[in-house]
C-alpha positions as CSV (number, residue, x, y, z in Angstrom):
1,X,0.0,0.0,0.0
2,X,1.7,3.1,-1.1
3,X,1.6,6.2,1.1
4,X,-0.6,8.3,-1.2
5,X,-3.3,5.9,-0.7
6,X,-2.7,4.5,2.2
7,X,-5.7,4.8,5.0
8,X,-5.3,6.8,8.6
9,X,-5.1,3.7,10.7
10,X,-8.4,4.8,12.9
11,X,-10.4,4.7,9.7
12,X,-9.4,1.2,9.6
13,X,-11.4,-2.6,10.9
14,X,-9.8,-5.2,12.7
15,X,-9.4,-7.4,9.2
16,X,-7.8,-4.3,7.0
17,X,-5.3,-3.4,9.9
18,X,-4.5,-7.4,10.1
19,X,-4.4,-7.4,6.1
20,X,-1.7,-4.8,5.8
21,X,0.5,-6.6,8.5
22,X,0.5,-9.8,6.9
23,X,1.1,-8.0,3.4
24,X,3.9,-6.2,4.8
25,X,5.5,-9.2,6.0
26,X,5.1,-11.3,3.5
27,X,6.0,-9.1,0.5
28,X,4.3,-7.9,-2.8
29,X,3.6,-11.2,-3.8
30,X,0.8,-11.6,-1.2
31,X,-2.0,-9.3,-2.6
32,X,-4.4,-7.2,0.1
33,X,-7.5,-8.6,-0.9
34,X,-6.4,-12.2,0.0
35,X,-6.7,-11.6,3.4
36,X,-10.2,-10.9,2.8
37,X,-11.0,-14.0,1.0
38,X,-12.1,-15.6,4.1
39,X,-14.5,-13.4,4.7
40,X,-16.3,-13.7,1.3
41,X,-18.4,-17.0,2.6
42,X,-20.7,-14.9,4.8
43,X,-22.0,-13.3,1.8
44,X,-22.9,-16.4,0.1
45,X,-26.4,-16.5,1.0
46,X,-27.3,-13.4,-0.6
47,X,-29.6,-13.1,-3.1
48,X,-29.5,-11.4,-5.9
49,X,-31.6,-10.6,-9.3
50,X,-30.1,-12.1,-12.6
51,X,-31.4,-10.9,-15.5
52,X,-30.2,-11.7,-19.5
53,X,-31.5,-8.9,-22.1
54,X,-32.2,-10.3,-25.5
55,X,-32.8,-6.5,-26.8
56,X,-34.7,-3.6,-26.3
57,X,-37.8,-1.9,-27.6
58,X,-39.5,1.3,-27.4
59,X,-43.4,1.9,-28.7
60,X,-46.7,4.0,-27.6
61,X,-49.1,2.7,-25.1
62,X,-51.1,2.3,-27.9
63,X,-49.0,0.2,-29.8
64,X,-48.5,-1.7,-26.7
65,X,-52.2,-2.6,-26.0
66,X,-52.5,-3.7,-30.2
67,X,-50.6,-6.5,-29.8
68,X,-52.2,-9.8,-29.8
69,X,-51.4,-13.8,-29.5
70,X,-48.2,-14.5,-32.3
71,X,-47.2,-10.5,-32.6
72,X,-43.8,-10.0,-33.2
73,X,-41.9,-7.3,-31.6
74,X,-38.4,-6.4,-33.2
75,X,-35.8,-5.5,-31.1
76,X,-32.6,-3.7,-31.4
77,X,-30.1,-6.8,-31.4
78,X,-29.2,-8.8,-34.3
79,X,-29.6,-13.0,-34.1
80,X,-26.3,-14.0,-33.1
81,X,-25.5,-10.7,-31.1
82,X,-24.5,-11.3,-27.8
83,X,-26.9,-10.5,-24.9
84,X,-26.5,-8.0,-22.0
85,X,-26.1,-9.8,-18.6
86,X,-27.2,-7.8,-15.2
87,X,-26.9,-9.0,-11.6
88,X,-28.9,-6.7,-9.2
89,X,-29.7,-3.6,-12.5
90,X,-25.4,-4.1,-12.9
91,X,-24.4,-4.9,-16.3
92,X,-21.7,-7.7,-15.1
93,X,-21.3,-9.9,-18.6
94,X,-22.3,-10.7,-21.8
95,X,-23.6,-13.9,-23.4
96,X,-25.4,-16.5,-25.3
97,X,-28.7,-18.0,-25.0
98,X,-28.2,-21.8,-25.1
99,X,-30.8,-24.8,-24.6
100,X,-29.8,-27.2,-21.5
101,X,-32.3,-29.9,-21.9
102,X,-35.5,-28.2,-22.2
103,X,-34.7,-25.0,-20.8
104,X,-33.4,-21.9,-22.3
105,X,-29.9,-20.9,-20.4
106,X,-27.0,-18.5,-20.6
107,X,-23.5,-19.3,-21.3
108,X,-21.3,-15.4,-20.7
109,X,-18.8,-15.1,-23.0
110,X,-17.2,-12.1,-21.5
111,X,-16.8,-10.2,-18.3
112,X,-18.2,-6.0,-18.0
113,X,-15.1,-4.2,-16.4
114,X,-17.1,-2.3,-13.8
115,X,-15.7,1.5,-13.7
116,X,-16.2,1.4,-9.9
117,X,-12.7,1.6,-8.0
């Protein structure tokens, strides 16, 4: 942890205090966040919304109520063009829609960097 971002020791938990110790003395080899591996299983439990966006549409209210049994909507995706992946209203991935048995499913095929630091 360099100086310029390093943390007023009061602002720090138990865990981060304990994390920087064992990083010091065990050299830059032994990433920060490791220490905090641990902890990750208490958040296991947690659920969260998944949802995979085939494409998007926009039309009136009145458009809206005219469609009927076998109306086709066109969206703004191409067949083939990967889908949009949220977790919890976060795009986290992106994907294809596969059939596991006789269910429709999702396979990602690539990662969203999030911008969040």
């Amino acid at each position: 942890m360099s100086d310029e971002n390093a943390k007023n020791p009061g602002d720090m938990t138990y865990n981060e205090i304990e994390a920087v110790k064992t990083a010091r003395d065990e050299g830059p080899e032994y990433a920060y966040g490791e220490a905090m591996a641990g902890d990750v299983t208490a958040i296991y439990d947690i659920p969260v919304q998944i949802s995979a966006v085939l494409g998007r549409s926009t039309m009136q209210v009145s458009q809206l109520l005219k469609l009927g049994r076998g109306a086709v909507v066109e969206l703004d995706r191409k067949v083939g063009e990967a889908i949009d992946i949220y977790v919890n209203n976060r795009l986290v991935a992106r994907g294809e829609v596969v059939v596991v048995e006789d269910k429709l499913g999702v396979t990602m095929t690539e990662i969203v960097k999030s911008d969040r630091t």
